[in-house]
C-alpha positions as CSV (number, residue, x, y, z in Angstrom):
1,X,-32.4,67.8,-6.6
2,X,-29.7,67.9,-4.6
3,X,-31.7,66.3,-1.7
4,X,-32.9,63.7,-3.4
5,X,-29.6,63.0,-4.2
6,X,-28.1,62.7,-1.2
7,X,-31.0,60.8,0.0
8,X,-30.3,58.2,-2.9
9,X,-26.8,57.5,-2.0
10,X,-27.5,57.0,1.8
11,X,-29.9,54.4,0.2
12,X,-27.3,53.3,-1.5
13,X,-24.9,52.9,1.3
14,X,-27.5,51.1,3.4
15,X,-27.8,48.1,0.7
16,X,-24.5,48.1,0.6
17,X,-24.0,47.1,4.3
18,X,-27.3,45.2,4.5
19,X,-25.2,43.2,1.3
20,X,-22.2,43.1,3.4
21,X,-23.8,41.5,6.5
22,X,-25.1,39.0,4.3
23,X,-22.0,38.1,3.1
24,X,-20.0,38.3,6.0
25,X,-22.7,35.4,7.0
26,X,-22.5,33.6,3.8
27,X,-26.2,33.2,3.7
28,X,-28.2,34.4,0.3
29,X,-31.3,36.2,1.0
30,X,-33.2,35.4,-2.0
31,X,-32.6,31.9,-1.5
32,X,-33.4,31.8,2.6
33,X,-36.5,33.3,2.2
34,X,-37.6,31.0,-0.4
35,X,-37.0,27.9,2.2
36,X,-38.0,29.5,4.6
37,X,-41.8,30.0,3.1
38,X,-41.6,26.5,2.1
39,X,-40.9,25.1,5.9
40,X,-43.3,27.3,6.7
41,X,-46.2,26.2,4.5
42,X,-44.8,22.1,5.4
43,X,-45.6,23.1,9.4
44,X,-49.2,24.8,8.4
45,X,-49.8,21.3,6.4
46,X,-48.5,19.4,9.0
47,X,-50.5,20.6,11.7
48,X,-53.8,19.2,9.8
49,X,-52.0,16.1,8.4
50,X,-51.0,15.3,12.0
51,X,-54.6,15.0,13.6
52,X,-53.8,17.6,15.7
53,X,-51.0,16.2,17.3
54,X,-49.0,19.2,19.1
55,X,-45.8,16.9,19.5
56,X,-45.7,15.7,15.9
57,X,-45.6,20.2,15.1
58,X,-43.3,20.4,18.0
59,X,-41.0,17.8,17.2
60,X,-41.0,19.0,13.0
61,X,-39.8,22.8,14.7
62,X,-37.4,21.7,16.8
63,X,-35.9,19.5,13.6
64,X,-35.8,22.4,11.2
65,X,-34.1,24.4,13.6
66,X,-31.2,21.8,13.8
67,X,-31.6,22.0,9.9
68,X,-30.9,25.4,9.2
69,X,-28.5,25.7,11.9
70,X,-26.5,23.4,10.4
71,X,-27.3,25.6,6.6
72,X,-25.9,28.1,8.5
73,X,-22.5,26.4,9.7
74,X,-21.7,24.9,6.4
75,X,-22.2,27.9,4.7
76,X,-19.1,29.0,6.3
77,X,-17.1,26.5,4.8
78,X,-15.5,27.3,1.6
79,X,-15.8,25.6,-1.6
80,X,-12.1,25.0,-1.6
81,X,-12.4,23.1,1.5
82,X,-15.3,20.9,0.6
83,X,-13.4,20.0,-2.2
84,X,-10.3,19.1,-0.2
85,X,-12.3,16.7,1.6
86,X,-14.9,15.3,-0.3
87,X,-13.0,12.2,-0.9
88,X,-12.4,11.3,2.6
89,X,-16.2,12.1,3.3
90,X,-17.3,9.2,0.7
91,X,-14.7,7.2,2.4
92,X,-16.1,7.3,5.5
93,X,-20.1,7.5,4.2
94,X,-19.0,4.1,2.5
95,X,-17.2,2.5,5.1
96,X,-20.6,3.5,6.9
97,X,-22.6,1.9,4.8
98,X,-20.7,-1.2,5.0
99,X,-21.4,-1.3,8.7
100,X,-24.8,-1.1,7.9
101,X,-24.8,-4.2,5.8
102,X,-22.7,-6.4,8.7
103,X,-23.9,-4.6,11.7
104,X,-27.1,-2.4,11.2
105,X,-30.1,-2.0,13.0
106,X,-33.1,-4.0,11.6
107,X,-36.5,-2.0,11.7
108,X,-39.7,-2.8,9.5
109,X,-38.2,-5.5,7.7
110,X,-35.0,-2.9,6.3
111,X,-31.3,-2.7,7.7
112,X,-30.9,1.0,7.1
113,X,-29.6,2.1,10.7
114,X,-26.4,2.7,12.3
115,X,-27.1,2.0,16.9
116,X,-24.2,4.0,18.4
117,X,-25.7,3.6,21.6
118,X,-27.5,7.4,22.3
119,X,-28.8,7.7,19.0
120,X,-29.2,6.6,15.7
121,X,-28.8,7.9,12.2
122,X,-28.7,6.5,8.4
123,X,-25.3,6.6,6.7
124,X,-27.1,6.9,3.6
125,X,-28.0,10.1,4.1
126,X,-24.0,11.1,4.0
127,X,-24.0,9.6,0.8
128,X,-26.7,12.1,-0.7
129,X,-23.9,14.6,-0.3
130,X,-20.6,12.5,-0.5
131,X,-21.4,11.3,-3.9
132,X,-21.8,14.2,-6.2
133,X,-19.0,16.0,-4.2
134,X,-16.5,12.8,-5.1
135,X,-17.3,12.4,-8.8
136,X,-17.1,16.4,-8.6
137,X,-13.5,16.2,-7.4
138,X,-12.8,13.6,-9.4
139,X,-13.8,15.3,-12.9
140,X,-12.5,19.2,-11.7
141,X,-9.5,18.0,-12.3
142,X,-9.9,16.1,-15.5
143,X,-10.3,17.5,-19.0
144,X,-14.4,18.1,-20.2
145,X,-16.2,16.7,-21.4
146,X,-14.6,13.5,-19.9
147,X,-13.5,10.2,-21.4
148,X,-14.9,7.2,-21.4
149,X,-12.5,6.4,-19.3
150,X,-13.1,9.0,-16.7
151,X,-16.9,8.2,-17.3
152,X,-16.3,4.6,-16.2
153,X,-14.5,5.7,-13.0
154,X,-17.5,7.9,-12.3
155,X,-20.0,5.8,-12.8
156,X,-18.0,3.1,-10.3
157,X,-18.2,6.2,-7.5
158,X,-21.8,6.0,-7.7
159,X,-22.7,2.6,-8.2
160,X,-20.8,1.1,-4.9
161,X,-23.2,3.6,-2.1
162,X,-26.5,3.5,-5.0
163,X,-25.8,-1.0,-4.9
164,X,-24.9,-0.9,-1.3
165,X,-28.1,1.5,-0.3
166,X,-30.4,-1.0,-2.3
167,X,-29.4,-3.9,-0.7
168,X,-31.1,-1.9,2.6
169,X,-33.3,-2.3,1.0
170,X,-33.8,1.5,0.1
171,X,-34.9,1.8,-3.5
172,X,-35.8,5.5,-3.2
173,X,-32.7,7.1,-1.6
174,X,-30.7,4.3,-3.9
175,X,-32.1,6.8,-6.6
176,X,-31.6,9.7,-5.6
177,X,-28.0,8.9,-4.7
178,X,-27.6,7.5,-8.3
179,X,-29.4,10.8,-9.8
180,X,-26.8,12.9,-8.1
181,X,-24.0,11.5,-9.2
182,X,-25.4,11.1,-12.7
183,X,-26.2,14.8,-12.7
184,X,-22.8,15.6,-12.5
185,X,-21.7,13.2,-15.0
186,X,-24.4,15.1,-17.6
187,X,-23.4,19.1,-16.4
188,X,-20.0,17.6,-17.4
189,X,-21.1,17.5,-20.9
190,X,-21.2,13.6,-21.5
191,X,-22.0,12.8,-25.3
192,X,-25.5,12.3,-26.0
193,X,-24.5,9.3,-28.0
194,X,-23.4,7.9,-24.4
195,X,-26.4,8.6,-22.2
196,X,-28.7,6.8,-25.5
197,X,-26.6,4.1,-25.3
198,X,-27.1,3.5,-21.8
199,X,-30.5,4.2,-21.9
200,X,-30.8,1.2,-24.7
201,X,-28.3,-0.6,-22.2
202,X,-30.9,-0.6,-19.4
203,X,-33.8,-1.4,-21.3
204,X,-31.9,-4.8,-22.4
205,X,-31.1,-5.2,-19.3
206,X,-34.5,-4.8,-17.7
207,X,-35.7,-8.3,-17.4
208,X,-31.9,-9.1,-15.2
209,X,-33.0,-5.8,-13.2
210,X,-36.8,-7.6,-12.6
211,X,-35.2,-10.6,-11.4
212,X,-33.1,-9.2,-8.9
213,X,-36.0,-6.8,-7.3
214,X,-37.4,-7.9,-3.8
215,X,-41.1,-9.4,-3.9
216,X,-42.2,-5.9,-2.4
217,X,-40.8,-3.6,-5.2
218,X,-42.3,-5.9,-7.5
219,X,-45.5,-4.8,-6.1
220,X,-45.1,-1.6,-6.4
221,X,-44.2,-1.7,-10.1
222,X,-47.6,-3.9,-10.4
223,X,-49.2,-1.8,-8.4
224,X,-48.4,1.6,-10.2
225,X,-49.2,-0.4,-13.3
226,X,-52.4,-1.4,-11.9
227,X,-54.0,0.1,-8.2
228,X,-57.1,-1.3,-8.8
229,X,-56.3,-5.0,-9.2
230,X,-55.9,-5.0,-5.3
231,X,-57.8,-1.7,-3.8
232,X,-57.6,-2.7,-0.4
233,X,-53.9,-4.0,-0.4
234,X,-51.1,-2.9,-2.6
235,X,-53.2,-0.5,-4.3
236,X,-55.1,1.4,-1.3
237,X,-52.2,4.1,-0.8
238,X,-52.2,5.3,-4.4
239,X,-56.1,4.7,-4.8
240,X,-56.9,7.0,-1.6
241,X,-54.3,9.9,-2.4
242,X,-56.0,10.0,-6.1
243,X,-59.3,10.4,-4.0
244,X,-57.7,13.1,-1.9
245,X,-56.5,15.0,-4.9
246,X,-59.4,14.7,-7.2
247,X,-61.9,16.1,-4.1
248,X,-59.9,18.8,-3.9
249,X,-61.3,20.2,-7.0
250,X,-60.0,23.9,-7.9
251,X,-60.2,25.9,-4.8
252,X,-59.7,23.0,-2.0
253,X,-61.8,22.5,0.7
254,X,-59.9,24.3,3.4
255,X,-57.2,24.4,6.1
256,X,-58.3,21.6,8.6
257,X,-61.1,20.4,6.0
258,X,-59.6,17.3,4.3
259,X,-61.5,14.4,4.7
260,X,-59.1,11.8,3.6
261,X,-56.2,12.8,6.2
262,X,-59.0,13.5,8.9
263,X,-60.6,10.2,8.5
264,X,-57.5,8.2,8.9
265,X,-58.0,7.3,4.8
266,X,-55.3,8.4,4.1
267,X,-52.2,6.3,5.1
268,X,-48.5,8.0,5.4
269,X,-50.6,11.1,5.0
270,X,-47.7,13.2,7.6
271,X,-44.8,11.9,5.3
272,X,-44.5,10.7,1.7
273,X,-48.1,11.7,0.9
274,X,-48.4,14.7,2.6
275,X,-48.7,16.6,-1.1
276,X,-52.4,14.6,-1.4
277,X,-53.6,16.8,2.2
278,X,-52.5,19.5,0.7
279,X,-54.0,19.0,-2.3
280,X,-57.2,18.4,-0.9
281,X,-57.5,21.5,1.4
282,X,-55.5,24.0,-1.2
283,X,-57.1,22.6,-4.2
284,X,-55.1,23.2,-7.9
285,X,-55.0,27.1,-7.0
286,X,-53.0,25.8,-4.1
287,X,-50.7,23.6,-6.1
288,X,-49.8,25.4,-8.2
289,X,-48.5,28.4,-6.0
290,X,-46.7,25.9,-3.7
291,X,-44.9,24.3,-6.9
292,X,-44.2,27.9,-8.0
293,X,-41.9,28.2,-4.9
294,X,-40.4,24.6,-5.4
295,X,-39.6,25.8,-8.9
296,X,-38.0,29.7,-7.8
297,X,-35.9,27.5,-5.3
298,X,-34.8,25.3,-8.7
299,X,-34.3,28.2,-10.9
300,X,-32.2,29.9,-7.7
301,X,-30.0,27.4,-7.2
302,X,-29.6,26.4,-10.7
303,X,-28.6,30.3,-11.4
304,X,-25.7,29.8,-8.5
305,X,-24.5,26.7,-10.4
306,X,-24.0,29.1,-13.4
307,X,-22.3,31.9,-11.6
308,X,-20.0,29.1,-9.7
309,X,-16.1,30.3,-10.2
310,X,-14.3,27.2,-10.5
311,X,-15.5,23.6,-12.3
312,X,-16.2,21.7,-9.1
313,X,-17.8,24.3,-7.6
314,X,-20.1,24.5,-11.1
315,X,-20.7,20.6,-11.3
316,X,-21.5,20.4,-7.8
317,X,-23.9,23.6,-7.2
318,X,-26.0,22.1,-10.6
319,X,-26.0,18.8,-8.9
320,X,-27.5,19.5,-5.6
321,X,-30.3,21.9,-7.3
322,X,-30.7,18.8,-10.0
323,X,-31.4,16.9,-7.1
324,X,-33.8,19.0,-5.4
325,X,-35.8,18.7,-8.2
326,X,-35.7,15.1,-8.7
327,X,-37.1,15.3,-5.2
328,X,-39.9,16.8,-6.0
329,X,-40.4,14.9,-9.2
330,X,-40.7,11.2,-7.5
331,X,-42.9,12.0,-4.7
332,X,-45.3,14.5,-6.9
333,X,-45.3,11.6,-9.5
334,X,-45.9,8.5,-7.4
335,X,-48.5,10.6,-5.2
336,X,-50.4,11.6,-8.5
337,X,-49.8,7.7,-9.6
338,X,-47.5,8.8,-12.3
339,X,-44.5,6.8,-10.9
340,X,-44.8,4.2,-8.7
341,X,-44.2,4.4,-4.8
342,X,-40.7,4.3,-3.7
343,X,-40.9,6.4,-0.2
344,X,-39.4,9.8,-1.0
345,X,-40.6,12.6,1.0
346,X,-42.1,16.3,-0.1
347,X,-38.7,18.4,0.5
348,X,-39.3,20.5,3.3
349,X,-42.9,19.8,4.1
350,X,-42.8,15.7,5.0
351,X,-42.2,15.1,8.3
352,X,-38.9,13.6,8.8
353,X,-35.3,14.7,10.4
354,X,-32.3,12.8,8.5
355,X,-33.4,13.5,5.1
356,X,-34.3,17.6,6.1
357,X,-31.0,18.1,7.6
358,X,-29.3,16.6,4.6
359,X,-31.1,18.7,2.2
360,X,-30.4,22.1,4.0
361,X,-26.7,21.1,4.4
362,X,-26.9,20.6,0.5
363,X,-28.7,24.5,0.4
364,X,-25.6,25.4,2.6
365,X,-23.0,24.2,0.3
366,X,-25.0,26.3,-2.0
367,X,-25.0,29.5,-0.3
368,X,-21.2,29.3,0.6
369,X,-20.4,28.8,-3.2
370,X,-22.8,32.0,-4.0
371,X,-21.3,34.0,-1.7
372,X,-17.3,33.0,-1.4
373,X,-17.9,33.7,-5.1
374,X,-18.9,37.2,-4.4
375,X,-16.3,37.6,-1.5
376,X,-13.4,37.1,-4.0
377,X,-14.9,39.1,-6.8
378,X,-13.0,42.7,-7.1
């Protein structure tokens, strides 16, 4: 008995440090691992989605690698600090995007870039993070749930990047933007009676909104209304990604063995519809295990949020896992045809750099409020 004893506290002691490495690090294992299956499953994907194309895998690696990295470095910063400067940060991201709108690189009929001569980069993409960290600071520090007063502040923080971002015009990142900042605005407890109102506000307002939409998003709407009014135009992304899902059938057809990716079908099949391939080769048993790990990410970060110490730390943890899943929502749903298309990528498994490096900063901030939590508990 006595050995077994010992033996249990020297099992003991070893968590203990393996826990304290982990903290010393900031990084939270549950959650690493969890993204880290995720990017893994997005390069396996990728790989057949990409016809092949070694530079396309190559390029993906060398991107998440920069990601995490820079998971890595934020985690290190504590909460107190992001807080200090989260105002400054939507300065600049705004002033940014105010360059964009004078002086921004013009590519496939959008103005979305910033040229600073060796590289470019989207300011909107700041503003993923820079809003729900402002109206963050700006409510910890206000009585909650907040006024309609403080609401109305608020809801100016995130309707000067969401209106400047759609101007772009970039309809899906406008949204997201607006969903984080909203997020925080409902974790702060705003009335119910409020967010019906609005609702009923927008609906009224709906034929103003129509009015002021480009031709393009137009036809979209139409489109998701409608594919098969124009099968071989508007309607051909959403009409071949239905094909691709619907072949898959139950068990898929197998790594490498999608026909409408293979074919060339298949359009944007490396980025925004990337969850039709894999739907096609992994079939529903497939989909459902992958949107298992989406949803342990969720339920991960949303359990952080709850543990958060302090009321920005709270409103902003809840945001950025709100947002994740909004993520996952919009491209899921306008790849099944359930919303219509507005160019969000599959978290982790599109190809893409700007938008994967923002979201792994947003784990970051995550992991440093888990675990400065943790540092400062006795």
């Amino acid at each position: 008995m006595n050995w077994v004893f010992q033996k249990n506290q020297r099992a003991g002691h070893y968590h203990q440090r393996r826990g304290g490495l982990l903290q010393r690090i900031h990084i939270d294992i549950t959650l690493l691992i969890l993204l880290l299956s995720l990017s893994s499953i997005g390069l396996l994907i990728l790989m057949s989605s990409g016809q092949d194309d070694i530079g396309l895998l190559e390029r993906q690696i060398t991107r998440l690698s920069i990601a995490f990295f820079a998971m890595l470095i934020v985690a290190q910063i504590p909460p107190h600090v992001l807080k200090m400067f989260a105002p400054w940060l939507f300065l600049l991201g705004t002033l940014l995007l105010l360059g964009v709108l004078f002086m921004g690189d013009i590519g496939k009929g959008a103005q979305r870039w910033l040229d600073v001569g060796f590289f470019k980069f989207q300011p909107s993409e700041l503003l993923k993070l820079a809003t729900p960290m402002m109206v963050a600071w700006y409510l910890a520090e206000r009585r909650l749930p907040p006024s309609i007063k403080h609401i109305a502040f608020a809801t100016i923080f995130i309707a000067i990047p969401t209106v400047l971002i759609a101007k772009q015009p970039d309809l899906g990142t406008a949204i997201l933007i607006a969903s984080s900042g909203l997020a925080v605005l409902f974790l702060a407890g705003i009335s119910w009676r409020i967010i019906g109102g609005v609702i009923v506000a927008i609906g009224g307002l709906a034929p103003v909104l129509w009015s002021l939409m480009k031709e393009y998003q137009k036809q979209r709407v139409l489109t998701f209304l409608n594919p098969e009014d124009d099968p071989l135009g508007a309607g051909y992304h959403i009409i071949q990604s239905k094909i691709a899902i619907g072949s898959g059938g139950i068990n898929g057809k197998g790594w490498m063995n999608g026909s409408q990716a293979r074919l060339e079908f298949l359009p944007e099949s490396s980025t925004d519809f990337i969850f039709a391939v894999f739907s096609e080769e992994f079939g529903l048993i497939g989909c459902i295990g992958l949107l298992t790990i989406y949803l342990l990410i969720f339920f991960r970060a949303i359990y952080i949020s709850i543990q958060a110490q302090d009321t920005f730390s709270r409103l902003l943890a809840g945001s950025l896992s709100l947002t994740f899943f909004i993520y996952l929502l919009v491209n899921v749903g306008m790849v099944t045809g359930i919303l219509p298309v507005v160019g969000v990528p599959l978290p982790l498994v599109s190809y893409g750099g700007t938008s994967m490096v923002t979201l792994l900063i947003g784990f970051g901030i995550l992991m440093s409020i888990h675990t400065h939590r943790k540092l400062l508990t006795p």
